[in-house]
Steps between C-alpha positions, in 0.01 A plus 500: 500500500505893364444735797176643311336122467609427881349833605209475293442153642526652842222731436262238391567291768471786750169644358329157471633434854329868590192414305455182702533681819278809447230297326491148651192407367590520135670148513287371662198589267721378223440158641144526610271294533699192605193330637141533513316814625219472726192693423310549789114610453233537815202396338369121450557288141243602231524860665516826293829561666575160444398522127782798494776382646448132295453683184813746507679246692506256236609730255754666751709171525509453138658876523764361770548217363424311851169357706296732649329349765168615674434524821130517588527668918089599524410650775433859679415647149844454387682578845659164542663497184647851517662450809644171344715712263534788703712241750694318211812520408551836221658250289254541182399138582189596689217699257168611653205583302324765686200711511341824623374326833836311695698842370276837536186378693655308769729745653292773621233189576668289721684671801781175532527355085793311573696669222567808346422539093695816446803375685540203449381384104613672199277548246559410132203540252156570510346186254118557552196676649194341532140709579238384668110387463213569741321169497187311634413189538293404152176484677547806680202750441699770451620509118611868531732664677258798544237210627785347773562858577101559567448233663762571828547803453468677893429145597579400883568193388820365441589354118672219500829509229694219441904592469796300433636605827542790711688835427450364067428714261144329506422544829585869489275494223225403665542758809551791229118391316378464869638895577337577161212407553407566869499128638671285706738202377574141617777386387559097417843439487543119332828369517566381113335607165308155466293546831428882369365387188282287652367715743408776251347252243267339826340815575696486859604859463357780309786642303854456460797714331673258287789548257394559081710173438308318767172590444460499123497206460222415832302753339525361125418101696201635657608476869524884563329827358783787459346857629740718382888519472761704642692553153545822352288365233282192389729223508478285178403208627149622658417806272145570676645485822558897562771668709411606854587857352250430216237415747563843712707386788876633558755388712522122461867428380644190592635367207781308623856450343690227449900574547815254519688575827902328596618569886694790542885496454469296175789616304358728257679320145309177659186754560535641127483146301190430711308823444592475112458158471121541699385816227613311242318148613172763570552618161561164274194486287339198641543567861368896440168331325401219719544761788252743330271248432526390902387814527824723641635816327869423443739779556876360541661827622845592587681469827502906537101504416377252762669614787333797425176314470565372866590771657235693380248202602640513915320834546153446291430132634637662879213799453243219395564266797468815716192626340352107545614496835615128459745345725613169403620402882 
């Protein structure tokens, strides 16, 4: 063999050998998936959550080419779940489906959450927001939100608010309208969306914070009178329902996001196909519609923009818990 083909050869075999060793991810990203990938969400079946991580899911294993399986882990508004992932393997077999509450509320909320977001997941795309309605049950008296206002305003009594669990963007909700307007809250907690439902559509509590894609369609059936919403404006689905900025009060943000999550220490080639793979599920025509008309704004950012997102969400949801005073434990 010439000297210049031997040498040559050398130098491939050297720099691939180099390549390997500086970036041993790469190969194995070149092979992934090999077997199904859990996706893990922490909200019951027929969930908005749920309706998420089904919809992009489905598409997302058409993308890999492999099952994507889901995981349904309700329980502690999404707590159970994230600590699921956050102790799995970094293997880019183990997907969580997160949202506002298990990530940014829960932290400065509960003194010993048995897991650390910013540590220990690795965020890869933002996929959806979703705002939320002010509603009633339907034969509530109140049909304003000026009238609800009224009606407790300076009241001693406390105002009972159904939630979908403690430290949710709901519940915090609720104690921000209470601060508002000058009376005390009760908060509900009910342990899955079903029993919430029902509770708001019985009359057994007066209001309820409840997400756009949840309570559209109660409000369209009849079971529950929306009051105003928390979008920045009228959603499409209930154009007479007006914003709470629209009706003259400020300050109640808690729109919650929707974001895909892997456990730290997931080699980043592995992380890359994932967050691509998610924006461009998000983004497929069908999936982006059937979200919108579930009632979620669909974003599907970039790796870069949503851990900005998140760490720019620790320190607003951390000055809202304080200003609440809310300790979950």
């Amino acid at each position: 063999m010439p000297a210049c083909t031997r040498r040559a050869l050398l130098a491939a075999t050297l720099g691939a050998t180099a390549s390997s060793l500086l970036w041993p991810g790469a190969a194995y990203a070149q092979k992934y998936p090999e077997r199904p990938v859990k996706l893990t969400v922490g909200f019951p079946p027929g969930s908005g959550p749920d309706v998420v991580a089904r919809l992009i899911g489905q598409k997302l294993a058409e993308l890999l080419g492999q099952s994507v399986v889901v995981d349904n882990r309700a329980g502690a508004g999404g707590q159970i779940a994230t600590q699921s992932v956050a102790k799995s393997p970094p293997d880019g077999y183990s997907l969580l489906l997160a949202e506002v509450g298990s990530i940014s509320i829960a932290p400065p909320a509960f003194s010993k959450l048995p897991y650390d977001p910013l540590r220990e997941l690795q965020v890869l795309t933002e996929v959806v927001r979703s705002d939320f309605l002010l509603v009633v049950p339907a034969n509530s008296p109140h049909r304003t939100l000026a009238e609800f206002m009224n009606a407790h305003k300076g009241s001693k009594e406390r105002v009972n608010f159904g939630t979908f669990g403690a430290g949710t963007p709901g519940h915090f909700g609720a104690e921000l309208l209470g601060a508002a307007g000058n009376f005390p809250v009760e908060a509900v907690h009910y342990r899955n969306t079903g029993d919430a439902v029902s509770a708001i559509a019985k009359g057994e509590v007066a209001a309820a914070f409840v997400s756009t894609a949840l309570g559209a369609a109660q409000v369209k059936g009849g079971t529950m009178r929306a009051l105003a919403s928390t979008a920045a404006a009228r959603v499409p689905q209930l154009p007479d329902v007006p914003t709470f900025t629209e009706a003259g009060i400020q300050g109640i943000d808690v729109s919650a996001w929707f974001a895909f999550f892997v456990p730290t220490g997931t080699p980043q080639p592995v992380a890359d196909v994932l967050a691509r793979q998610l924006v461009a599920a998000v983004q497929a025509p069908d999936v982006k519609q059937k979200l919108i008309e579930a009632g979620f704004s669909v974003t599907g950012t970039s790796q870069e923009e949503a851990r900005r997102m998140v760490a720019a969400e620790a320190p607003r949801w951390a000055e809202i818990v304080r200003r609440t005073g809310f300790k979950g434990d």
